[in-house]
C-alpha positions in Angstrom: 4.2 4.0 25.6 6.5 7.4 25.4 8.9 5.1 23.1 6.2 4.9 20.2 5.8 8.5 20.5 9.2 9.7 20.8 9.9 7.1 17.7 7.2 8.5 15.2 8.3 12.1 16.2 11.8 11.3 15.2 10.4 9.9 11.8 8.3 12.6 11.0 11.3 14.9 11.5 13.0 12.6 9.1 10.4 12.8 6.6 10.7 16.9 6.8 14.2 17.3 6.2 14.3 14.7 3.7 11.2 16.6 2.1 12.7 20.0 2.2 15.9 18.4 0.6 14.3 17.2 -2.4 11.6 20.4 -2.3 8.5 18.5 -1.6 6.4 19.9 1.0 6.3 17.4 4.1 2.4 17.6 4.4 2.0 15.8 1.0 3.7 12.8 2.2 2.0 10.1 4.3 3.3 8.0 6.7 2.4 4.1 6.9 2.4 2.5 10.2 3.4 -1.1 9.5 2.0 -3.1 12.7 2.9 -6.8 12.4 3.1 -8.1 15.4 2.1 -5.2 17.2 -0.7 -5.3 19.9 -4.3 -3.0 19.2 -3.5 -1.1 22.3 0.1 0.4 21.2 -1.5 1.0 17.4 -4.2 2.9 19.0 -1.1 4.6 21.2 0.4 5.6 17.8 -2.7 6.6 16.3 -3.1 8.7 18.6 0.1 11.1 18.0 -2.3 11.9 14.4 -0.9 8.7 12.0 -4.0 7.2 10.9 -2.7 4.6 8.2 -1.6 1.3 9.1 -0.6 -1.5 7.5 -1.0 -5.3 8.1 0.7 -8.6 6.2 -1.6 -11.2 7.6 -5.1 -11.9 7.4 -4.8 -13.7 11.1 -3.7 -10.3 12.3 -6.3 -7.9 10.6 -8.9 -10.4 12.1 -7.4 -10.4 15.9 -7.1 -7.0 15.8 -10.6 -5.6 14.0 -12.7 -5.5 17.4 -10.3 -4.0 19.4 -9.8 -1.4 16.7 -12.6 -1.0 14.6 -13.9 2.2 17.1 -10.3 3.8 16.6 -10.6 6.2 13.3 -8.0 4.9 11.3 -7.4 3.3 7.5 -5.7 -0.3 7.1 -4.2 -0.9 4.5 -2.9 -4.8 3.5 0.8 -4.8 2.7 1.6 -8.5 2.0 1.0 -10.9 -0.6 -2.6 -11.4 -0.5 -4.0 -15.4 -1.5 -6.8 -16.2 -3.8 -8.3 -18.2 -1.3 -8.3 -15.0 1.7 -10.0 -12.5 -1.0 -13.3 -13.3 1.3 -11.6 -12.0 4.5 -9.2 -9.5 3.5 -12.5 -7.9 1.8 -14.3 -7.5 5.2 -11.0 -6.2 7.3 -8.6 -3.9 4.7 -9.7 -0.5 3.5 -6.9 -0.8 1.0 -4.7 -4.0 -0.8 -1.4 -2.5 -1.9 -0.3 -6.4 -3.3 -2.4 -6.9 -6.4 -0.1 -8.3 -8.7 -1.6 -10.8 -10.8 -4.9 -11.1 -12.6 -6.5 -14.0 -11.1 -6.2 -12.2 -7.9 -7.9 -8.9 -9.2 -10.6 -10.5 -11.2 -11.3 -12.9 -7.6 -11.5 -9.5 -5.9 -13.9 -8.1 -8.3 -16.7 -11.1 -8.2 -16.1 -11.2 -4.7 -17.1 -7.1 -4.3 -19.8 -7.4 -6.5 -21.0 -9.8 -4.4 -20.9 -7.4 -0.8 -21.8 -4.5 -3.6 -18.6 -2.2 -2.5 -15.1 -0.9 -3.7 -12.3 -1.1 -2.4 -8.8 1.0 -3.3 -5.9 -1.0 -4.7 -1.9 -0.4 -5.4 -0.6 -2.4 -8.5 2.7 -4.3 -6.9 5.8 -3.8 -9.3 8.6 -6.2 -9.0 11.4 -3.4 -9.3 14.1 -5.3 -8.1 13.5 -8.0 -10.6 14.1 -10.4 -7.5 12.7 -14.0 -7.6 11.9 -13.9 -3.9 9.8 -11.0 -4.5 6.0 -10.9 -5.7 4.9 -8.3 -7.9 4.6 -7.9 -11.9 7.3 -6.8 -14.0 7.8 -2.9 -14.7 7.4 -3.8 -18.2 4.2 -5.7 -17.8 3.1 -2.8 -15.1 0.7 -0.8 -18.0 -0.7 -4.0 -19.6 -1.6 -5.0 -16.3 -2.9 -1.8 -15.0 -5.0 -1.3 -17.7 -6.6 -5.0 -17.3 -7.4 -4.1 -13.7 -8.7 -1.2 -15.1 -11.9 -2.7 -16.3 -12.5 -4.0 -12.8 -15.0 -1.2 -11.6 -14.7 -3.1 -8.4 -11.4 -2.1 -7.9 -9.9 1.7 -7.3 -6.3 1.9 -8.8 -4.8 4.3 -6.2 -1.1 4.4 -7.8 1.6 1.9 -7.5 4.1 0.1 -4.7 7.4 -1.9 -5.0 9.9 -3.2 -2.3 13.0 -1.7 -3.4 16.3 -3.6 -3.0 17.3 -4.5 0.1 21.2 -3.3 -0.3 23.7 -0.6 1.8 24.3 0.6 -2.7 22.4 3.1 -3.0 22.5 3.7 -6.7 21.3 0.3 -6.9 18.1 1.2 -4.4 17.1 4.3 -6.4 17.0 2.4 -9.6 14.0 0.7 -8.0 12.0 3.8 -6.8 13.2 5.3 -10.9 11.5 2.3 -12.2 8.4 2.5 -10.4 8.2 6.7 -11.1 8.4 5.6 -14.8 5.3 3.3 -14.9 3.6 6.3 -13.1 4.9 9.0 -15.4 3.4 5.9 -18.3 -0.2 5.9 -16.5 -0.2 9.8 -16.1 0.4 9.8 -19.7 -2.7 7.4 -20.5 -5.0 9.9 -19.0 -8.3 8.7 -20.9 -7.7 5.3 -18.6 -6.6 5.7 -15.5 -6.7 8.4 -12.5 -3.6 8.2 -9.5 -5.0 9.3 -6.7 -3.4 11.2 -3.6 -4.0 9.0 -0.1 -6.2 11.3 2.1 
């Protein structure tokens, strides 16, 4: 298991020079272990070096793995595009949806919390990219949106995600990540409505 080890060191010491280079302090940045695919026993491995988010795309997968990890202190978060018709399961397994892009989905969420009486914490997904293949609403709709989810006490609005371009321009790739600091900087600004919390 050294190789998981050795691998998350190596990104953490990514994560502080690229922090110090842009004056953020490393602390305030979190990493996200995406585990598709990856067995319960190397997560808990990894967990185990101090990472404690993880992130899974497939309801099969947050299922198969719950048991093993469930005694493992740790926060999952569900990273892909989340069905209508999985709201029941993804309810009992994720601590966090980062995919809620559309309203049926959020308002399905809400009824379906109300029923177990809990909350759970949500990222709004923004299409940065403007890619068909992607999921996620516009950055022009991302406000409108955020403030209908807003009304869904159900749901925690903990900030905003995107899949930037996949492409070796960079320009091109920060453009994204500019978009999605915008619609923040427009949420921050509508402070009577919404809150953007830090991950803890």
């Amino acid at each position: 298991m050294s190789f998981i080890i050795e691998n998350i060191a190596n990104i953490k010491d990514r994560i502080r020079v690229a922090a110090e280079f842009s004056n953020r302090n490393p602390a305030e940045i979190k990493l996200l272990l995406a585990t598709k695919t990856v067995s319960a026993q190397n997560i808990i491995t990894a967990i185990e070096t101090g990472e404690t988010l993880i992130g899974e795309n497939k309801i099969q997968e947050l299922k198969d793995k719950y048991e093993e990890l469930k005694n493992t202190p740790h926060q999952t978060h569900f990273i892909g595009h989340l069905q209508t018709n999985k709201v029941k399961e993804v309810t009992k397994y994720a601590d966090c949806i980062q995919s809620v892009d559309r309203l049926d989905l959020a308002e399905k969420l809400q009824s379906r919390l109300e029923f177990e009486d809990k909350t759970i914490d949500v990222f709004i997904q923004v299409n940065t990219s403007y890619e068909a293949s992607k999921f996620g609403v516009s950055p022009e709709n991302t406000l409108t949106f955020a403030q209908q989810v807003k009304q869904l006490d159900r749901l925690n609005i903990k900030g905003l995600m995107t899949i930037g371009l996949f492409s070796a321009e960079t320009d091109k790739v920060r453009k994204c990540f500019q978009l999605l600091k915008n619609n923040q900087i427009q949420m921050l600004e509508k402070t009577s409505l919404f809150t953007i919390y830090q991950w803890e």
